[in-house]
C-alpha positions in Angstrom: 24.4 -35.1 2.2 25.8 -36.2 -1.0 28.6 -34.3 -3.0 29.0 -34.0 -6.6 33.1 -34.2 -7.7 34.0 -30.2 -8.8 35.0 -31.8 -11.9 31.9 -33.4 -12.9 29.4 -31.6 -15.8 26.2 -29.8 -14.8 23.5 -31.0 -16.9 21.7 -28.4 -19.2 18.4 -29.5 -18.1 16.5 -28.5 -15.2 16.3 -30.9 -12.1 12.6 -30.5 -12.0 10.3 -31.9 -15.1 7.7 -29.0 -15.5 7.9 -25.3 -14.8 6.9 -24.5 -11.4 4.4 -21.8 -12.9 2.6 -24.8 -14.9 2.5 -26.7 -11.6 1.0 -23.5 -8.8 -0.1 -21.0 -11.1 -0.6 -18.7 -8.6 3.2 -18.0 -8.8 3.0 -16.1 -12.3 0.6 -13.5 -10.2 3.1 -13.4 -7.4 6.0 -12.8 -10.0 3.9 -10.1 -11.4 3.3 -8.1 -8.1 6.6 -8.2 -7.2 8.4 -7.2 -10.8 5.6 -4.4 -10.5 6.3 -3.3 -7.0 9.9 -3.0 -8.2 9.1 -1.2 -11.0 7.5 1.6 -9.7 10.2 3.7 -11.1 11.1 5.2 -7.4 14.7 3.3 -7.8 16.3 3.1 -11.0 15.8 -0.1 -12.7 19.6 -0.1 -13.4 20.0 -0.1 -9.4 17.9 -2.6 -9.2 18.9 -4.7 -11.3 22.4 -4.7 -9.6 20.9 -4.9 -6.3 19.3 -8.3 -7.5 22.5 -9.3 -9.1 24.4 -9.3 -6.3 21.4 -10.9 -4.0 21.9 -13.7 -7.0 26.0 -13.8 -6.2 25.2 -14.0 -2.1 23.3 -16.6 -2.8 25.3 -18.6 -5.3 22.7 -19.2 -7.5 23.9 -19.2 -10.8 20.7 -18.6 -12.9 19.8 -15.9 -10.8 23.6 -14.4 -12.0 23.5 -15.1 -15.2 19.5 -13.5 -15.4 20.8 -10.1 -13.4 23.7 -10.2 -15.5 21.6 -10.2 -18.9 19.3 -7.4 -17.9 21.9 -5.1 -17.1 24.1 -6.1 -20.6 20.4 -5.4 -22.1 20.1 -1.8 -20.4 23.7 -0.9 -21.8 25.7 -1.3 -18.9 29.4 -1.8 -19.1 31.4 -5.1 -18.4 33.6 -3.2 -15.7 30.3 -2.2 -13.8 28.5 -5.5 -14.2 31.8 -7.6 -13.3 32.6 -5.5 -10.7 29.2 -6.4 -8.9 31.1 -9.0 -7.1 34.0 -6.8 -5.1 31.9 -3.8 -5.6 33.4 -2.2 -2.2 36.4 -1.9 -3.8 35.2 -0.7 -7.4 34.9 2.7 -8.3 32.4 2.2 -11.1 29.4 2.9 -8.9 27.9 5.7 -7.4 26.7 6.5 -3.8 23.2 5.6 -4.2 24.4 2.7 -5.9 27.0 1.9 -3.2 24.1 1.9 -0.4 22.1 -0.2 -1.8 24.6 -2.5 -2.8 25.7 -2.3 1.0 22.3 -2.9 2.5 21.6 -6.1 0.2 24.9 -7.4 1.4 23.9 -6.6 5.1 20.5 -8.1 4.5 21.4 -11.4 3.2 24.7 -12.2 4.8 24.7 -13.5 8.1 25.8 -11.3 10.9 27.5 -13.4 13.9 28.1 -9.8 15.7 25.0 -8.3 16.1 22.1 -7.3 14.4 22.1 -7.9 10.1 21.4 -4.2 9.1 21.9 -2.1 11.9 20.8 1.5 12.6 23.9 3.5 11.3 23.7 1.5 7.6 20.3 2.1 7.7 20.9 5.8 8.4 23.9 5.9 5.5 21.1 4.2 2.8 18.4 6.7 4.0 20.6 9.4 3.1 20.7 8.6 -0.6 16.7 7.1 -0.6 13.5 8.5 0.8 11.1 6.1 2.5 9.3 4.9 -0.6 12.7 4.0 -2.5 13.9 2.5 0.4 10.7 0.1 0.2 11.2 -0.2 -3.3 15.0 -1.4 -2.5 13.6 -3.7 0.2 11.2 -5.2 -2.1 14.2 -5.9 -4.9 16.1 -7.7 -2.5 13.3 -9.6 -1.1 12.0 -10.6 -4.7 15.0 -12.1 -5.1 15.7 -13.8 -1.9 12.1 -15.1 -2.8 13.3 -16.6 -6.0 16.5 -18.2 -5.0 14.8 -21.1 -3.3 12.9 -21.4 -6.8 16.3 -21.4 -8.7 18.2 -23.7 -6.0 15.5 -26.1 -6.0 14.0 -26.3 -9.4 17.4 -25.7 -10.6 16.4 -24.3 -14.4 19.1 -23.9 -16.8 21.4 -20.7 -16.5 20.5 -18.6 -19.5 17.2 -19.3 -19.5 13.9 -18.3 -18.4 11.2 -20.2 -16.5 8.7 -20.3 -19.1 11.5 -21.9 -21.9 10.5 -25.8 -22.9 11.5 -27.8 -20.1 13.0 -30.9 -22.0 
């Protein structure tokens, strides 16, 4: 595996030619299930949206960073809270609610080497805070996103902008 020098310029173009949606259409309906399952309003599209931001810093994809990051500037969230996304255990911008699911993305998408990845007690301490249908709702965030990363990470688009901008 090649490496690129930590010095060297990303290109602002993506790595692939055409937009994945142009190439399996199909993927515009998925996007649309999911973004609807999401938005069933059970979950607050504000908790959400931080839920996916930080799936997007776990798995250091910047365009997914940069796209969380926009949607919460959009819904009037403040730099501290959306900055804070990163060490968010040790931020007190967020609430409880917030802090669950912020805890159970981390425990779903970071490797465990000491036993299971979300065990019964987290799940316990999230269910507190979210009834069965937000808790699928939250499951479903964090999945979509884990489902777009390998999109992002191997189409590679342009941070800043969407799928469906000219690919030149």
């Amino acid at each position: 595996m090649s490496t690129r020098s930590i010095t060297t310029e990303v290109p602002l173009r993506p790595r692939m030619s055409q937009d994945p949606v142009a190439l399996v259409p199909e993927l515009a309906e998925v996007s649309a299930a999911l973004f609807k399952a999401t938005g069933n309003r059970s979950v607050p599209r504000t908790t959400i949206s931080l839920v996916q931001l930080r799936a997007g810093q776990l798995a250091g994809s910047t365009y997914l960073t940069v796209l969380h990051t926009g949607f919460l500037r959009k819904a009037g969230e403040s730099e501290e809270r959306i900055t804070s996304v990163a060490s968010w255990q040790d931020s007190p911008y967020f609430t409880a609610p917030e802090r669950a699911a912020l805890a159970l993305t981390d425990a779903a998408l970071r490797p465990n080497p000491h036993g299971e990845r979300v065990p019964d007690a987290l799940y316990a301490e999230v269910a507190e805070h979210y009834g069965e249908k937000e808790l699928t709702t939250l499951m479903i965030a964090i999945g979509q996103v884990n489902f777009f990363t390998a999109i992002a990470l191997i189409a590679k688009p342009v941070p800043g902008r969407s799928f469906t901008d000219p690919w030149a």
